[in-house]
DRENDO-1510 file (C-alpha; in Angstrom, 1 decimal, always signed):
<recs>
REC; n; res; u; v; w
REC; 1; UNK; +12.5; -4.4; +4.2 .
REC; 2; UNK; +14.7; -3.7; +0.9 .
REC; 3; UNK; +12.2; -4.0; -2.2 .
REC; 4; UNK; +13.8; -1.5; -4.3 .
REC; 5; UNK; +17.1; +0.0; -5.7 .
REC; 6; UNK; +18.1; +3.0; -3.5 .
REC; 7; UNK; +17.9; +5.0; -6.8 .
REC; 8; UNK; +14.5; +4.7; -7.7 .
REC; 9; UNK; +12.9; +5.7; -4.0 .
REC; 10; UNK; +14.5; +8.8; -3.8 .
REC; 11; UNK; +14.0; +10.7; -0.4 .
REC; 12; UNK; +11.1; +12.6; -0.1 .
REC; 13; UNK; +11.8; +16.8; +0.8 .
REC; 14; UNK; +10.1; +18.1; +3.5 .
REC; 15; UNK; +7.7; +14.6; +4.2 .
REC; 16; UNK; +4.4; +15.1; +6.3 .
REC; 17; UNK; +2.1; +12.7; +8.2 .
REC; 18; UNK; -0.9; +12.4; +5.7 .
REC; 19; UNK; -1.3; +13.1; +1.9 .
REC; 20; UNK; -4.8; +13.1; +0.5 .
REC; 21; UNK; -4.3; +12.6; -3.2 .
REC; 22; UNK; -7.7; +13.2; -5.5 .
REC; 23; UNK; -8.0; +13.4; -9.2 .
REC; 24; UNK; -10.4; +15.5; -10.6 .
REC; 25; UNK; -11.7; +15.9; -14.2 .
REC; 26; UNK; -14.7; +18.4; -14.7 .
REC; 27; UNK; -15.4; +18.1; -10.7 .
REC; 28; UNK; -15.6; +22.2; -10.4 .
REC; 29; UNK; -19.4; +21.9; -8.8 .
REC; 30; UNK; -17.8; +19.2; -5.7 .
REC; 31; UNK; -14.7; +20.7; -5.3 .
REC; 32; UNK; -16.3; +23.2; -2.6 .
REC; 33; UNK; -19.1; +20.6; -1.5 .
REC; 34; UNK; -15.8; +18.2; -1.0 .
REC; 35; UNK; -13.5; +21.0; +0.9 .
REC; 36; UNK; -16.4; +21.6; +2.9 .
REC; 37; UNK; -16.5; +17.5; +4.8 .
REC; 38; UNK; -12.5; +17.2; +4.0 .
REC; 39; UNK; -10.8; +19.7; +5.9 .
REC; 40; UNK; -12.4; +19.0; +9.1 .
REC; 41; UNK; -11.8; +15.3; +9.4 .
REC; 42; UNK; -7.8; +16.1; +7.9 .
REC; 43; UNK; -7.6; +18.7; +11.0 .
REC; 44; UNK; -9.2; +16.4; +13.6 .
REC; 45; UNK; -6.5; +13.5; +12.2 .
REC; 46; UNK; -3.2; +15.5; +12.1 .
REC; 47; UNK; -1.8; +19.1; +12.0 .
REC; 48; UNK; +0.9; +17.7; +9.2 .
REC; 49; UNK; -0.9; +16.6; +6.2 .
REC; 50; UNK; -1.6; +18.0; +3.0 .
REC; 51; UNK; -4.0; +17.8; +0.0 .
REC; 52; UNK; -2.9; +17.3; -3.1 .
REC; 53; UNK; -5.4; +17.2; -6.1 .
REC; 54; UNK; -4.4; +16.1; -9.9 .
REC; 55; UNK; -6.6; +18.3; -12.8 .
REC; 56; UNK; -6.7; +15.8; -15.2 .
REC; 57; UNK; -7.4; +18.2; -18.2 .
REC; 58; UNK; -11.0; +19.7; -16.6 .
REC; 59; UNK; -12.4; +22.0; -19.2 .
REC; 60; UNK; -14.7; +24.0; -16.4 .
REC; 61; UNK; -13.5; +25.7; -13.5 .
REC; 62; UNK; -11.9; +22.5; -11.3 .
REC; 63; UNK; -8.5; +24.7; -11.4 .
REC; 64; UNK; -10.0; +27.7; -10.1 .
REC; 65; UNK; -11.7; +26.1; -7.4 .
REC; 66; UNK; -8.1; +24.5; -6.5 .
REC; 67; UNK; -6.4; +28.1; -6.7 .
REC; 68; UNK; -8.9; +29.5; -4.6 .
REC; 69; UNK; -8.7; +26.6; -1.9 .
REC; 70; UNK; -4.9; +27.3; -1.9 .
REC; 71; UNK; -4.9; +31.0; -1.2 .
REC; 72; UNK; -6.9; +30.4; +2.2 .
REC; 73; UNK; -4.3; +27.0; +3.0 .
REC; 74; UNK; -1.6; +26.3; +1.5 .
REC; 75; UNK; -1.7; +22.9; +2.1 .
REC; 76; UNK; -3.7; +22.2; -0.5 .
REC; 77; UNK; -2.0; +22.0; -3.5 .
REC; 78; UNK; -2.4; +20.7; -7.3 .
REC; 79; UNK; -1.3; +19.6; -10.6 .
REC; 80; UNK; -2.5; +20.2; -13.3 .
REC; 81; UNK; -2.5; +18.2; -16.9 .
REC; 82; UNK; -1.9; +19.6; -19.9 .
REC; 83; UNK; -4.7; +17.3; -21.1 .
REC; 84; UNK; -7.3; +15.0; -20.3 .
REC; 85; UNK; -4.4; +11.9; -19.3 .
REC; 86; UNK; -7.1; +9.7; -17.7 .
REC; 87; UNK; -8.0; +8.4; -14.6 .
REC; 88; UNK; -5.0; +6.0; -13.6 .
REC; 89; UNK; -2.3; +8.2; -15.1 .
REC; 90; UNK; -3.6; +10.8; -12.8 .
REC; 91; UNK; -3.5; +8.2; -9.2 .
REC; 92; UNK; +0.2; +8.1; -10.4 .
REC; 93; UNK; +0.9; +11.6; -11.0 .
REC; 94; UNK; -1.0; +12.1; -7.4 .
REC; 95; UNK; +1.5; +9.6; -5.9 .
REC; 96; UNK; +4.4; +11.0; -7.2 .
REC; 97; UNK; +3.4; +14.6; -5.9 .
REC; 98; UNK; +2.9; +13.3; -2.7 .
REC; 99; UNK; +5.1; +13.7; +0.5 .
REC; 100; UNK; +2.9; +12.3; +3.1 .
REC; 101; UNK; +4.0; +8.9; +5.6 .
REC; 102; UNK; +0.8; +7.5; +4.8 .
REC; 103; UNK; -1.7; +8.6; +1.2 .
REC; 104; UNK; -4.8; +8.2; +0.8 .
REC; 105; UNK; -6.5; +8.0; -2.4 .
REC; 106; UNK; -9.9; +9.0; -3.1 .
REC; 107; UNK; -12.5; +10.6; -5.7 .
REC; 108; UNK; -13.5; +13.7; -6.1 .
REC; 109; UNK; -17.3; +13.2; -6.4 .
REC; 110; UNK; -18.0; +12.2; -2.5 .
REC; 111; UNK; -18.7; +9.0; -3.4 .
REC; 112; UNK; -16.3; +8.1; -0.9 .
REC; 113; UNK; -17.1; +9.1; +2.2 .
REC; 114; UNK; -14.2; +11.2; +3.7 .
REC; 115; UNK; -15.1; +10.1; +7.4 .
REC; 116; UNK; -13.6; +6.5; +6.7 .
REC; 117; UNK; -10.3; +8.3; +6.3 .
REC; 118; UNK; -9.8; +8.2; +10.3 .
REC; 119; UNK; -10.9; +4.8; +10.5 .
REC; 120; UNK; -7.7; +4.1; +7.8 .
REC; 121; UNK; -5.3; +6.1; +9.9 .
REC; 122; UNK; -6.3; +3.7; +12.7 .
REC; 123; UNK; -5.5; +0.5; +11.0 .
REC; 124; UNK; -2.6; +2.1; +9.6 .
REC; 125; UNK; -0.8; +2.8; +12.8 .
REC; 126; UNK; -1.4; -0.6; +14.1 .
REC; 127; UNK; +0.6; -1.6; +11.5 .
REC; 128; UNK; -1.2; -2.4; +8.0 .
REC; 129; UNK; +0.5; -1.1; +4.9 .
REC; 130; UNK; -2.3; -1.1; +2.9 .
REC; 131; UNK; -5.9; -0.4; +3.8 .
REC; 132; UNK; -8.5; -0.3; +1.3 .
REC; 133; UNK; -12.5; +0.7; +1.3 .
REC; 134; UNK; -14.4; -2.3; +0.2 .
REC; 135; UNK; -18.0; -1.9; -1.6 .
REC; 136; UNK; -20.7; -3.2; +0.1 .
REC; 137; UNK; -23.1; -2.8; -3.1 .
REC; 138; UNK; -23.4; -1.6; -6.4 .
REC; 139; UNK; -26.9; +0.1; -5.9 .
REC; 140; UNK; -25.3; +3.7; -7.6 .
REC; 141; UNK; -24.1; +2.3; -11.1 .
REC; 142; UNK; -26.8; +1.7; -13.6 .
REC; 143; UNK; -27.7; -2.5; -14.8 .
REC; 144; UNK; -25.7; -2.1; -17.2 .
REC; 145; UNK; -22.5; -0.8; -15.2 .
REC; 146; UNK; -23.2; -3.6; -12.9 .
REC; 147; UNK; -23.2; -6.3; -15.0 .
REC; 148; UNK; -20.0; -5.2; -17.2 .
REC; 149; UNK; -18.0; -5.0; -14.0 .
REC; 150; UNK; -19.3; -8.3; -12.9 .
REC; 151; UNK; -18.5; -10.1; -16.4 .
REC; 152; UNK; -14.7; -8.8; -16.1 .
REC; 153; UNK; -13.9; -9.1; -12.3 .
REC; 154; UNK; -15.0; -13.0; -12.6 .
REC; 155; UNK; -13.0; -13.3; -15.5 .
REC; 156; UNK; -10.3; -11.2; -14.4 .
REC; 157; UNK; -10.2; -14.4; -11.7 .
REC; 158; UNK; -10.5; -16.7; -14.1 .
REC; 159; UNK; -8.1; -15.5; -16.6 .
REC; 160; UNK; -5.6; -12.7; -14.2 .
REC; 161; UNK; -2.2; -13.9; -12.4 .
REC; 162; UNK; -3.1; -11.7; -9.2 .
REC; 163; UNK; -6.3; -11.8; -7.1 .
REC; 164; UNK; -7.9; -8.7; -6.4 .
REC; 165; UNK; -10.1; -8.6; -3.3 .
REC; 166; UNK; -13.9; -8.4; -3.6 .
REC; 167; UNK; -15.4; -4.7; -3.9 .
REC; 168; UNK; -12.0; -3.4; -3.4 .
REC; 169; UNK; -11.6; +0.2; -5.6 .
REC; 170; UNK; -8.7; +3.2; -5.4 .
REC; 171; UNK; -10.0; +4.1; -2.3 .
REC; 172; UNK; -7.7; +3.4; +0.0 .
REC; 173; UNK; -4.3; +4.2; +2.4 .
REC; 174; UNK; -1.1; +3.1; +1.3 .
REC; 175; UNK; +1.9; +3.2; +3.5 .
REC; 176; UNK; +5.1; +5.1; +2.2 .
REC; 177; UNK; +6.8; +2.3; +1.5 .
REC; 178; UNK; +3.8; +0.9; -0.4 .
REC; 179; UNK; +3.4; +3.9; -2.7 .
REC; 180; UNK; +7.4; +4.2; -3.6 .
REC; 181; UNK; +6.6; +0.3; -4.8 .
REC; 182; UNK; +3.9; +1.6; -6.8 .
REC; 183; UNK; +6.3; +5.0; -8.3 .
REC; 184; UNK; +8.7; +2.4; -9.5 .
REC; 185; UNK; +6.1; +1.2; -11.8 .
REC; 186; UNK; +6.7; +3.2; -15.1 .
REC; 187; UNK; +3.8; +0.5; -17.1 .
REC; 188; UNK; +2.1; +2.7; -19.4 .
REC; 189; UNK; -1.2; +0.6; -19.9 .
REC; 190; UNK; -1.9; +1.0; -16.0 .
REC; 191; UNK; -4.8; -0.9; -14.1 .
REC; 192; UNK; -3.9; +0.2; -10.7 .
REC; 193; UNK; -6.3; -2.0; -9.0 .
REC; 194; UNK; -4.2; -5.0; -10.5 .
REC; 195; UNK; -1.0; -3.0; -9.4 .
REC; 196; UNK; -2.4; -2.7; -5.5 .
REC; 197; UNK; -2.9; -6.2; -5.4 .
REC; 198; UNK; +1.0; -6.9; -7.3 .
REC; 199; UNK; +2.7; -5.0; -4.7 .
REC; 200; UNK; +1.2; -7.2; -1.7 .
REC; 201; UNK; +2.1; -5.9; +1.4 .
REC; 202; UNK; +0.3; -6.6; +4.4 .
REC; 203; UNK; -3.8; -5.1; +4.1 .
REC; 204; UNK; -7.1; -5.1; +5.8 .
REC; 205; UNK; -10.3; -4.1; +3.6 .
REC; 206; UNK; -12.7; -1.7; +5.7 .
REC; 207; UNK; -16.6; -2.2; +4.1 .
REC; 208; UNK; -18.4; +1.0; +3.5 .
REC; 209; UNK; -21.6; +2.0; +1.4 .
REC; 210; UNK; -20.9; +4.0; -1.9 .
REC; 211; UNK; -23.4; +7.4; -1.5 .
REC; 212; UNK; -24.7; +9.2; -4.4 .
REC; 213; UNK; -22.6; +11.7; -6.8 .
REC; 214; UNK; -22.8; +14.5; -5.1 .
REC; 215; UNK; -23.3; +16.9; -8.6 .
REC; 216; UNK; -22.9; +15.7; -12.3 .
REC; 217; UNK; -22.6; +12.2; -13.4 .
REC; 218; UNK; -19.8; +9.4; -14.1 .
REC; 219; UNK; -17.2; +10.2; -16.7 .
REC; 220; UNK; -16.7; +6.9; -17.8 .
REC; 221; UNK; -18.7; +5.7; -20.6 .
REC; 222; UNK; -19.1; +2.0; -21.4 .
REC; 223; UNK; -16.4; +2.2; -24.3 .
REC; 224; UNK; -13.7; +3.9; -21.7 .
REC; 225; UNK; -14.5; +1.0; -19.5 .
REC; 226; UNK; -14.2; -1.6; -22.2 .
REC; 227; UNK; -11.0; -0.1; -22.7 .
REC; 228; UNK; -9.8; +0.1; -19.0 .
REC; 229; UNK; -10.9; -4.0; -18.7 .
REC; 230; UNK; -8.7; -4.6; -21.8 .
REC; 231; UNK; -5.3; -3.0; -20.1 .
REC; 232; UNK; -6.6; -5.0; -16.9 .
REC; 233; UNK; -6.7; -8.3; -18.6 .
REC; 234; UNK; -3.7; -7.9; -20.9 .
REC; 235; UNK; -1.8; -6.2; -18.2 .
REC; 236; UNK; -1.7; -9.2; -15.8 .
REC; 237; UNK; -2.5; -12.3; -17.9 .
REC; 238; UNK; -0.9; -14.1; -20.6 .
REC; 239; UNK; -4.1; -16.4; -20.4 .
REC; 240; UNK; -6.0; -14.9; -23.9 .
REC; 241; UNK; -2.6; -15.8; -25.7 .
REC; 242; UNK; -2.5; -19.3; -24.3 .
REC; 243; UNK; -6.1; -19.6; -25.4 .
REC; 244; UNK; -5.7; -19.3; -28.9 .
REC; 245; UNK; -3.1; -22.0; -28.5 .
REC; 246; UNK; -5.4; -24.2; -27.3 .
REC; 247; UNK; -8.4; -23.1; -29.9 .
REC; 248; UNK; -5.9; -24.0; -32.7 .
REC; 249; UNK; -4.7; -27.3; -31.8 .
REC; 250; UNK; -8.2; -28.2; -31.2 .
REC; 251; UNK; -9.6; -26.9; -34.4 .
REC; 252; UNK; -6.2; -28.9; -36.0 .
REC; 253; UNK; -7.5; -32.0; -34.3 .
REC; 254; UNK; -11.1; -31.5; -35.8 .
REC; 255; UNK; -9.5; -31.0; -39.3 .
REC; 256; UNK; -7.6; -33.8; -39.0 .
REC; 257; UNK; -10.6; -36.0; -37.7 .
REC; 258; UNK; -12.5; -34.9; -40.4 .
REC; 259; UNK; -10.2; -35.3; -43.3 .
REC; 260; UNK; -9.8; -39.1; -41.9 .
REC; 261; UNK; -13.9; -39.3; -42.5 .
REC; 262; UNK; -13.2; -38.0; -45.7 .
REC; 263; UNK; -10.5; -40.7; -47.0 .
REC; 264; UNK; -12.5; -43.4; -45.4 .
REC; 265; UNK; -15.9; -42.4; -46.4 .
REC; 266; UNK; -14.3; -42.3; -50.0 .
REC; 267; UNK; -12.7; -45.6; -50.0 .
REC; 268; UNK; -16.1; -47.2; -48.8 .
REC; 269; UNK; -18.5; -45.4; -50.4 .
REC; 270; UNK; -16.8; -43.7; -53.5 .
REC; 271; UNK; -16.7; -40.0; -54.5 .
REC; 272; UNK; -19.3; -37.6; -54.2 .
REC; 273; UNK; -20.3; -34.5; -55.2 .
REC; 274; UNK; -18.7; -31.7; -52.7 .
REC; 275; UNK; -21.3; -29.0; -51.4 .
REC; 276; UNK; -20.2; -25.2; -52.4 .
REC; 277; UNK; -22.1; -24.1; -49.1 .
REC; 278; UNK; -20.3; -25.9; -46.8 .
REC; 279; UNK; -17.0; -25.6; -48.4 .
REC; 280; UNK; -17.9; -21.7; -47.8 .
REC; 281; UNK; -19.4; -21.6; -44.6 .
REC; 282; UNK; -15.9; -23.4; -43.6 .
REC; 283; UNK; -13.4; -20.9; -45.1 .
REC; 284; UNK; -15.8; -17.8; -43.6 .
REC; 285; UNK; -15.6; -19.4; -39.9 .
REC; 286; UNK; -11.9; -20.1; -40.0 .
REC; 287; UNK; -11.2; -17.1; -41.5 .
REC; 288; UNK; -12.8; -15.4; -38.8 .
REC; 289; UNK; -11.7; -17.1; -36.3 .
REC; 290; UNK; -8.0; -16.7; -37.2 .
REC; 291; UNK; -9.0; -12.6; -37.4 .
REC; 292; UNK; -9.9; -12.7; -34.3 .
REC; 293; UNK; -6.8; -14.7; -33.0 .
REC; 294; UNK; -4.8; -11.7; -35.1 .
REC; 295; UNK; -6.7; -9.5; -32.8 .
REC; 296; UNK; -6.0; -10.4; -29.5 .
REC; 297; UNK; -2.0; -10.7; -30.5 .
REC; 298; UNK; -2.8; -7.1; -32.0 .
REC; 299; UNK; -3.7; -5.9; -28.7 .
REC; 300; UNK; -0.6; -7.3; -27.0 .
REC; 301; UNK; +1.6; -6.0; -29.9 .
REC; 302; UNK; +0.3; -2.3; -29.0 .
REC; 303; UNK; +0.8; -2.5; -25.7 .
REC; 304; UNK; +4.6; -3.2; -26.1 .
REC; 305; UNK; +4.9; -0.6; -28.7 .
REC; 306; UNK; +3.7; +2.1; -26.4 .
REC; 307; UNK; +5.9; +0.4; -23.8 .
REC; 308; UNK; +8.9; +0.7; -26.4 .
REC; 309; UNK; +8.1; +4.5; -26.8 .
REC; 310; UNK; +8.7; +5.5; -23.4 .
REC; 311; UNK; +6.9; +8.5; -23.4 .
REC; 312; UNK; +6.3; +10.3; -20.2 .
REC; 313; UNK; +3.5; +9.1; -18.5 .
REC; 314; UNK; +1.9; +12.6; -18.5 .
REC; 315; UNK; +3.0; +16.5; -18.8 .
REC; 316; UNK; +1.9; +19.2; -16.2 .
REC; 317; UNK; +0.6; +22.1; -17.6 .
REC; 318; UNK; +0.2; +23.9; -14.4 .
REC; 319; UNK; +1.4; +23.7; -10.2 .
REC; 320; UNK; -0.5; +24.8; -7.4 .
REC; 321; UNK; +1.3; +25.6; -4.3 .
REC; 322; UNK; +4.9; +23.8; -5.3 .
REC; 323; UNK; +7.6; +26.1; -5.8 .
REC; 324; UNK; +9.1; +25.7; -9.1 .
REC; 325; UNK; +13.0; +26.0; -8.1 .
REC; 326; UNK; +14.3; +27.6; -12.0 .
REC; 327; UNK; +18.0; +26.4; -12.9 .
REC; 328; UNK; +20.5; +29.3; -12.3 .
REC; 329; UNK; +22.2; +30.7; -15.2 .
REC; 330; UNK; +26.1; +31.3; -14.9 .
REC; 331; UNK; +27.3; +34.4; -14.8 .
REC; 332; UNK; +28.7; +35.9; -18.4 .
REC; 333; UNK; +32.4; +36.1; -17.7 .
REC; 334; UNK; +33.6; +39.8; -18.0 .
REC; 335; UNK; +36.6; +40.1; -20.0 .
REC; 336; UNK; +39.7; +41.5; -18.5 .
REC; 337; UNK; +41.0; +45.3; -19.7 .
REC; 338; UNK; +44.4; +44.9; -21.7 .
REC; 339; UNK; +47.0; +46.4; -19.7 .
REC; 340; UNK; +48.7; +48.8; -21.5 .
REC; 341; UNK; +52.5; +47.6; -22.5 .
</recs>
């Protein structure tokens, strides 16, 4: 199946069986914890795999952890951030490190349980492309967690040009072919759920119950995820644009009705007296509303000006078990003796 210019799926050196690709930020107290249930369902799956882990800026001692790990096996290696890049940025940087037939992505808390990684492998050889974990509940994020993500998954439905499956999250297996459709992807403002769902492919959804942090606590506040539902929304829907379209030929519509009330309400009953509060209440809601319009175009505006930039989606400040080949230097030139005449 040809989905891609040769040029931008390069061929992968030295390709294994399995990649297990998990960002970590501040994780230094599951790292062992995680190790500990990882490596023995990744041995009983394949001798060929490798685990590749993306320090996204941690300020404790994640990296040491990963250093550590990687002196005993070298198969599991890391990259490390220069800074904290963010959650998505660092599922792409994963991806692009990998070299396995089949990743899977999960997190680094043990949220997801490692032992549905053999039930993926499964599906996988029968043939899916894409298998993903799919909550069964929400029963670990806090009332107000749930209710945020409920608000923007029904209107990312509403509003978004791609469905995304119900209680589907980054955990999941993605076929070769499906990651190198996701490398080719260079969007800054990434919502990779929306961008699992874009790609298609063929997928199954495998339901599993979401356990407990295993140490420390989410780093995604409420203004982060605010953030993260605007890049989902704007990323894959032109529908908040549209919108305004329609809010300003109704309001247009309503102005015009009214000034028709106006001119016949004068004719018929003659001129009164115009009321300063109304006339202000008016300009202030307009104003506001057109503000508001100005924001939601500002929002679209930013995104293609960090588009424009083309900055590199993220800088490593640090490898873990890749060999960093260095360019060679030519040789100076010696210069020849003069022979004498």
């Amino acid at each position: 199946m040809t989905f891609l210019p040769q040029s931008s799926t390069p061929q992968i050196e030295n390709p294994c069986e399995l990649s297990l690709v998990i960002p970590a930020f501040n994780e230094g107290k599951n790292i062992g914890l995680l190790l500990d249930r990882i490596l023995p369902v990744l041995e009983s799956l394949s001798k060929d795999w490798e685990l590749v882990f993306v320090d996204d800026g941690s300020s404790d001692d994640t990296l040491a952890w990963i250093k550590a790990a990687n002196l005993k096996d070298r198969r599991i290696r890391a990259v490390s951030f220069s800074r904290n890049f963010g959650k998505e940025i660092a599922i792409a940087a994963g991806l692009d490190a990998s070299r396995g037939n089949a990743v899977v992505i999960m997190d680094a808390d043990l949220q997801h349980p490692p032992e549905m990684i053999g039930r993926f492998i499964e599906l996988w050889r029968e043939g899916y492309d894409v298998v993903y974990g799919q909550r069964v509940d929400r029963h670990t994020d806090g009332l107000a967690r749930r209710m945020f993500t409920y608000t923007f998954y029904h209107a990312f439905a509403l509003f978004g040009e791609t469905p995304l499956p119900d209680g589907a999250g980054d955990f999941r297996l993605l076929d070769r072919k499906a990651v190198d459709a996701l490398r080719a992807m260079g969007e800054r403002a990434r919502f990779s759920k929306g961008l699992y769902a874009w790609i298609g492919f063929k997928s199954v959804g495998v339901p599993f119950d979401v356990a407990d942090r295993a140490q420390g606590s989410s780093k995604f506040s409420l203004r982060r995820l605010l953030h993260f539902a605007l890049d989902g929304i704007t990323s894959f829907s032109t529908v908040p644009l549209r919108l305004w379209t329609y809010i300003g030929a109704l309001i247009s519509g309503l102005a015009l009705l009214m000034a028709a009330w106006v001119v016949i309400s004068t004719l018929v009953y003659g001129t009164d007296v115009p009321g300063y509060s109304t006339l202000l209440v008016s300009i202030t809601f307009f104003a506001g509303v057109q503000l508001l319009s100005l924001g939601v175009i500002g929002e679209y505006i930013g995104r293609i000006f960090a588009e424009v930039k083309r900055r590199p989606l993220y800088l490593i400040g640090d490898r873990v078990g890749y060999e960093i080949q260095k360019p060679k230097r030519p040789k100076p030139k010696t210069p020849k003796p003069a022979r004498d005449a």
